[in-house]
C-alpha positions in Angstrom: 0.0 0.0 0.0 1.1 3.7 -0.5 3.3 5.3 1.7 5.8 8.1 2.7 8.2 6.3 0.1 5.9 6.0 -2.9 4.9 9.4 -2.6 8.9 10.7 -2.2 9.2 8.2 -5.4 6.3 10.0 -7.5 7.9 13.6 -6.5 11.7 12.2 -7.7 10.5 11.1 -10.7 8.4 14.4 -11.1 11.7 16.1 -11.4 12.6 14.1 -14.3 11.4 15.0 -18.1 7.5 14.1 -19.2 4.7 13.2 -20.2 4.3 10.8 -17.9 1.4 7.6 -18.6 0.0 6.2 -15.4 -1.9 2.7 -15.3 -4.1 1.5 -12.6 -4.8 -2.1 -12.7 -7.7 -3.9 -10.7 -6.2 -7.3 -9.8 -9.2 -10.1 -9.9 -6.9 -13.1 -9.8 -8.5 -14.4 -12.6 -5.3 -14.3 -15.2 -7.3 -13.9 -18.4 -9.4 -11.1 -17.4 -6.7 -9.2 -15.8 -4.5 -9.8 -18.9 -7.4 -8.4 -20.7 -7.5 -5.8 -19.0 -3.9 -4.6 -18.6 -3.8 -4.8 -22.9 -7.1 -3.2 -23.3 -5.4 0.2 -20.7 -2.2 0.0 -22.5 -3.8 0.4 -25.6 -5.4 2.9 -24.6 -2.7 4.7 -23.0 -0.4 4.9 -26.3 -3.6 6.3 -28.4 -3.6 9.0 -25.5 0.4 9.5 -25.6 0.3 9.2 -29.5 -2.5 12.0 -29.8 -1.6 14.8 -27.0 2.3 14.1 -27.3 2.9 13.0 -30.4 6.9 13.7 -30.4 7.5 11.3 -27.7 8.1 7.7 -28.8 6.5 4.7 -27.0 10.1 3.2 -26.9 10.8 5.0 -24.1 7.8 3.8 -21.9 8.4 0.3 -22.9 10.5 -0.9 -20.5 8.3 -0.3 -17.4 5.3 -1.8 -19.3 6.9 -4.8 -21.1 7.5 -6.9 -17.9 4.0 -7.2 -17.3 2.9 -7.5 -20.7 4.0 -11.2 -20.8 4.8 -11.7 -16.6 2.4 -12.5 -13.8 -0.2 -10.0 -12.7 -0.3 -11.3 -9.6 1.4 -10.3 -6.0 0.3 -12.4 -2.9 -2.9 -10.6 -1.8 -2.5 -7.3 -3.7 -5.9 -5.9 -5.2 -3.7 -3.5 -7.5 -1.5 -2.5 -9.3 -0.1 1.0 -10.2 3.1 1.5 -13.1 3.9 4.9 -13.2 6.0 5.8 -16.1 8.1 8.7 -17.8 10.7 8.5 -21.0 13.9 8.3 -18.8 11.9 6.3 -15.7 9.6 4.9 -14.3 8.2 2.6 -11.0 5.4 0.5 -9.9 3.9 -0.9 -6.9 1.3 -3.4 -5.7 -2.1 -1.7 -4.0 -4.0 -3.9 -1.2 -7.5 -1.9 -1.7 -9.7 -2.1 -4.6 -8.5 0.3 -7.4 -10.4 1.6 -10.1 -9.1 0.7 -14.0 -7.3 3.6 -15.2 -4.9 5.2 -17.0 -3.6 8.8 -17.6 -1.4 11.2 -19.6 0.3 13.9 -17.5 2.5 16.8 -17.6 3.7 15.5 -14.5 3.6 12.1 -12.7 -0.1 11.4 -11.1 0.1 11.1 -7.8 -3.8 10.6 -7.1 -3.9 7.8 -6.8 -0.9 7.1 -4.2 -2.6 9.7 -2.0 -5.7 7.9 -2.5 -4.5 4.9 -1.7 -2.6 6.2 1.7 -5.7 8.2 3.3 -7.5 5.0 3.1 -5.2 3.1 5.2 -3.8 3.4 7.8 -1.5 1.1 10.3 -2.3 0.4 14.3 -2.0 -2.3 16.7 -5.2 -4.0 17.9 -5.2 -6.3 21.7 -7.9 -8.5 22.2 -8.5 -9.0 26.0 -10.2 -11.3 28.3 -10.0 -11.4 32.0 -7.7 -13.9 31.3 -6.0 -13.8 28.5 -5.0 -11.8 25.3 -3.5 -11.7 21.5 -1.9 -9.0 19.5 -2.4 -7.7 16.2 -0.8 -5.6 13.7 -2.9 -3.8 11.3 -0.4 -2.3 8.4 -1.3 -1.5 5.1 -4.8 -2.3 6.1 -3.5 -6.0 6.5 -4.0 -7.3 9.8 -1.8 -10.2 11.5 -1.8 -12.3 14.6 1.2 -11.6 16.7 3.4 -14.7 17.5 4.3 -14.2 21.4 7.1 -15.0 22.5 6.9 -17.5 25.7 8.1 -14.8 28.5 4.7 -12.7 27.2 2.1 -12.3 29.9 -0.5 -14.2 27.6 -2.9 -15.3 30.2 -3.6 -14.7 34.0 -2.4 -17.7 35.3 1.6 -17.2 33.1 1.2 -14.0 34.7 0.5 -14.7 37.7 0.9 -18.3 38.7 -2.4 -20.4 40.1 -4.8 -19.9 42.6 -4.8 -21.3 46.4 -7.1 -21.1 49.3 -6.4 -21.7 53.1 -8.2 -20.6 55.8 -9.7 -17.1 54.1 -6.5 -16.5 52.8 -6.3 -16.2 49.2 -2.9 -17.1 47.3 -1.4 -17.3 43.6 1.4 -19.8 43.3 4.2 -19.3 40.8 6.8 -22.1 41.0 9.2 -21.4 44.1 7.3 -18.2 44.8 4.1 -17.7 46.0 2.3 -14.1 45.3 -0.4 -13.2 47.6 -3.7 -11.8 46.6 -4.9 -10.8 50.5 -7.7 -11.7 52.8 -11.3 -11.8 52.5 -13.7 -13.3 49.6 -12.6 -14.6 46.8 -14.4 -11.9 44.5 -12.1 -9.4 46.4 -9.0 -11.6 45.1 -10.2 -12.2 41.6 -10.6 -8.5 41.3 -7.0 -7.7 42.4 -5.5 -10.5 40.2 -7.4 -9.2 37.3 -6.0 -5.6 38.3 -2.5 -7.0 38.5 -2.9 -8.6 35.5 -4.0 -5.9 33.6 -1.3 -3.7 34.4 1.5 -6.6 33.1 -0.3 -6.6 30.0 -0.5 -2.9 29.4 3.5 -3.3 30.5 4.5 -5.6 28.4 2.4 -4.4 24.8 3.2 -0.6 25.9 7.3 -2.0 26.3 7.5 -4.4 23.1 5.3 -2.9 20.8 3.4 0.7 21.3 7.0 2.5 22.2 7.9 0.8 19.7 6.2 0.9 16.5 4.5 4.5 17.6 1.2 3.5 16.6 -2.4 3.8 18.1 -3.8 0.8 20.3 -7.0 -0.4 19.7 -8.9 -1.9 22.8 -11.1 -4.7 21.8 -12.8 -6.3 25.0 -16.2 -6.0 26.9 -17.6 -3.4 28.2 -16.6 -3.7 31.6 -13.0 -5.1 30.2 -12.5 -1.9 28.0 -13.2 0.3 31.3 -10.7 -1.4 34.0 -8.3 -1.9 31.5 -8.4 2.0 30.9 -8.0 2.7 34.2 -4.4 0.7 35.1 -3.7 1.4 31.7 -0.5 4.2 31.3 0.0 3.3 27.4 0.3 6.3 25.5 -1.0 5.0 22.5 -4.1 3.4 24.0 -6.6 5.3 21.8 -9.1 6.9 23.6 -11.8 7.3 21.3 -11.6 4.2 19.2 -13.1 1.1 20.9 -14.7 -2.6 20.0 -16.8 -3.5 23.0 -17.0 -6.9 22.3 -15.4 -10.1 24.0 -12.9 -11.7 21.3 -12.6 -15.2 20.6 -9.3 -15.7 21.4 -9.6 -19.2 20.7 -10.2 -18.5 16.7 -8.4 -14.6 16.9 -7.3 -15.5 13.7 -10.6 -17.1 12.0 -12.6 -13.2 13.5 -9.3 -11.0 12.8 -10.4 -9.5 9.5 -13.9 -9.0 10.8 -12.6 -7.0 13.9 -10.0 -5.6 11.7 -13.0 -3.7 9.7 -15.1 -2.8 12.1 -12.1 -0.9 13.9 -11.2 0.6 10.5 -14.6 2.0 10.2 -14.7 3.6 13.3 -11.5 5.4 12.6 -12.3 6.6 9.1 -15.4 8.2 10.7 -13.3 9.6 13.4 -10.9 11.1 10.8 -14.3 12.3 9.0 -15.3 14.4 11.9 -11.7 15.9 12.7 -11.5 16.7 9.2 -14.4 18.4 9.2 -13.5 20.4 12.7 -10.3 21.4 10.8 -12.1 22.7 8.1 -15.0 24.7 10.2 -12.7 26.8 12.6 -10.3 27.0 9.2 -13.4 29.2 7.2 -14.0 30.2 10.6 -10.5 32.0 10.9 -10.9 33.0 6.9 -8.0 30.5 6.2 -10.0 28.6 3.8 -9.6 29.1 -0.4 -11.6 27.4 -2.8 -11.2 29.2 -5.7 -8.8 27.6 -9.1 -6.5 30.9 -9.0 -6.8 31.5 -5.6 -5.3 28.2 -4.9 -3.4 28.3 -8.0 -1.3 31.1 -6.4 -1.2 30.0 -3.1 0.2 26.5 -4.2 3.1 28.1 -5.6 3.8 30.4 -3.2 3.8 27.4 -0.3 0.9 28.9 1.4 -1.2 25.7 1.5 -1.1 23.8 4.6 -3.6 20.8 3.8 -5.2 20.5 0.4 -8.4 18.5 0.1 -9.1 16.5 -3.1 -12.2 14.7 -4.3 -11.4 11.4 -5.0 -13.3 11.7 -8.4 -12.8 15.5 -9.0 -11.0 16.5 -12.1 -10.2 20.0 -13.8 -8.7 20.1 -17.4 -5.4 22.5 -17.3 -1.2 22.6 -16.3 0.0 24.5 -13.5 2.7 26.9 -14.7 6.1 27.9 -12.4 4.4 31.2 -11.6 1.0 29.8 -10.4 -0.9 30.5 -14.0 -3.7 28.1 -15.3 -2.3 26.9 -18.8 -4.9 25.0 -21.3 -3.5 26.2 -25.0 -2.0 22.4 -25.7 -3.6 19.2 -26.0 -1.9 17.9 -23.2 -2.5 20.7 -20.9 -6.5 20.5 -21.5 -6.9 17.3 -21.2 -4.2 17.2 -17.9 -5.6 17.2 -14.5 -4.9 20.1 -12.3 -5.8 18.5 -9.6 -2.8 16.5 -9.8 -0.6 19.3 -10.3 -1.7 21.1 -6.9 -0.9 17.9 -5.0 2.4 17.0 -6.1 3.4 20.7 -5.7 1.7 21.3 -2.0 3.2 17.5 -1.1 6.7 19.0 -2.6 6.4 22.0 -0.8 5.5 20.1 2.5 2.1 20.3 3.0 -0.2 17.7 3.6 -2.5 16.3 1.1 -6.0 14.4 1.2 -7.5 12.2 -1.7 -11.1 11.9 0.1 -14.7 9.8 -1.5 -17.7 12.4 -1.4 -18.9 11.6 2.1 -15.3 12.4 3.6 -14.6 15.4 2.4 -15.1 18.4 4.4 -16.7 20.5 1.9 -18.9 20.3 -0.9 -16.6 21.8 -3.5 -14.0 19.0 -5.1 -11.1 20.8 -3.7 -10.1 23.2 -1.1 -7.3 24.3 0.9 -6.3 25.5 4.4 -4.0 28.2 4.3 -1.2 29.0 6.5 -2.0 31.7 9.3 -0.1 34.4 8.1 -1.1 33.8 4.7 -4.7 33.5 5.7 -4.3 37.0 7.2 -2.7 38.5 3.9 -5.2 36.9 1.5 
């Protein structure tokens, strides 16, 4: 799936001559109908080079085409595939969310659809907990996958904490040569300190081995009443606070009801990142740091005023983006180019952050807009 280094890529290559052709491939796994497919978009693409470009020869887009012209279209799991290619170079990757069939002729390379593909993704941990017991995930890419703990892991009460003993009212948890004591009094009184103790070794050992680690958010999955004395021992910095799965896991079959979980959680995030997004963009117009306008953001693009630029997955404006900010669509190639595309490579160049959003996550109606920086805002 796209990340930081796809997109750094896409910008290298942008600094290199163009027009640049960009396929995106649906994988179905069914060979003949993808091969179908790839021949039917390369067709299509050298009419489109041939007509708005016609000094460039196909020879030098071959070579990043002509491996997969005769070579698997296939990659493990991947649901996609995106070449990306100029006269002097080109790169591909393999996409893991359903793509759309493509391709495009641009001034510069597109990098739509690497945006696209990294806003709908993103990578966290997930721990499923019992009273008991409890498994790991990692979520990256959008891929999730099962953990394999290591023996010295805290993966149930009784490694934790050793079994239980009773004499006389007095309440014991036996671990080899030692013997930790839970205290006096019922047994309901004991259970709910072992459970407390226990708690806090998980929430040790994942925040130890894995959240300070990889540096991404923790998902929570466990009852109701799990989620809440979990959250209370709990001093994991990356314990999200807002994203939950109130449910109990099977641990038993974590990875039969991972990819289940694993969307659920997803979906919760996206509409998280929905209503931020839309926050952002409220006290943005609010503070008059919002442009919509083609020139408007035309000029702020190239003077590095845009802080985050929102794009409609789907939007699409015909013209080239000069060096002083101008809207240029006297060639063929320039009308039938995507300005869209040139605002996010240059804002992405420039440093600021970029958004390829469906309808219902944009914050806006319009298919683009920008948050400008403070001072600029104040200026405009």
């Amino acid at each position: 799936m796209a990340n930081h280094f796809d997109l750094h890529a896409a910008l290298t290559l942008a600094t290199q001559p163009g027009p640049f052709m960009t396929m995106t491939l649906p994988i179905t796994g069914i060979p003949a109908t993808d091969r179908t497919q790839f021949k039917s978009l390369l067709k299509q693409g050298k009419e489109r080079l041939e007509k708005v470009a016609p000094d460039r020869a196909w020879s030098a887009y071959d070579e990043a085409f002509s491996p997969f012209s005769q070579g698997p279209l296939t990659n493990g799991s991947a649901a996609g595939l995106l070449i990306m290619a100029g006269p002097t170079d080109s790169y591909h990757y393999w996409l893991h969310t359903p793509v759309a069939a493509t391709v495009t002729v641009t001034y510069q390379p597109n990098v739509l659809p690497i945006l696209q593909a990294r806003d709908q993704t993103s990578d966290f941990d997930l721990l499923l907990l019992s009273q008991d017991a409890f498994e790991l995930a990692q979520v990256r890419s959008g891929r999730p996958e099962l953990v394999n703990l290591p023996v010295d892991a805290p993966a149930t009460l009784t490694q934790a904490l050793g079994s239980e003993q009773r004499g006389r009212g007095r309440w014991q948890r036996s671990a080899g040569d030692q013997t930790h004591y839970s205290g006096t009094g019922s047994l309901d009184t004991a259970q709910t300190a072992d459970q407390r103790n226990y708690f806090r070794m998980v929430d040790s050992y994942v925040s130890q081995h894995y959240s300070n680690v990889n540096q991404v958010p923790l998902i929570l999955v466990a009852s109701a009443s799990n989620q809440g004395n979990f959250r209370k021992a709990s001093q994991n910095a990356y314990l999200d606070p807002v994203v939950q799965l109130v449910q109990n896991p099977d641990l038993a079959a974590a990875n039969q009801t991972l990819a289940a979980v694993t969307f659920k959680v997803s979906e919760q995030r996206h509409q998280q990142a929905t209503q931020v997004r839309h926050d952002v963009y409220a006290k943005a117009r609010q503070g008059q740091q919002v442009v919509q306008d083609l020139g408007a953001l035309a000029t702020a693009a190239v003077q590095g005023q845009i802080t985050k630029l929102w794009i409609r997955a789907d939007a699409t404006q015909p013209g080239h983006l000069s060096d002083k900010g101008e809207v240029m669509t006297t060639t063929a190639l320039s009308r039938q180019n995507n300005l869209y595309n040139d605002l996010a490579l240059l804002v992405s160049r420039l440093g600021g952050q970029v958004e390829v959003l469906p309808a219902e996550a944009m914050p806006t109606r319009s298919p683009v807009a920008a948050q400008l920086q403070l001072r600029a805002a104040m200026l405009h």
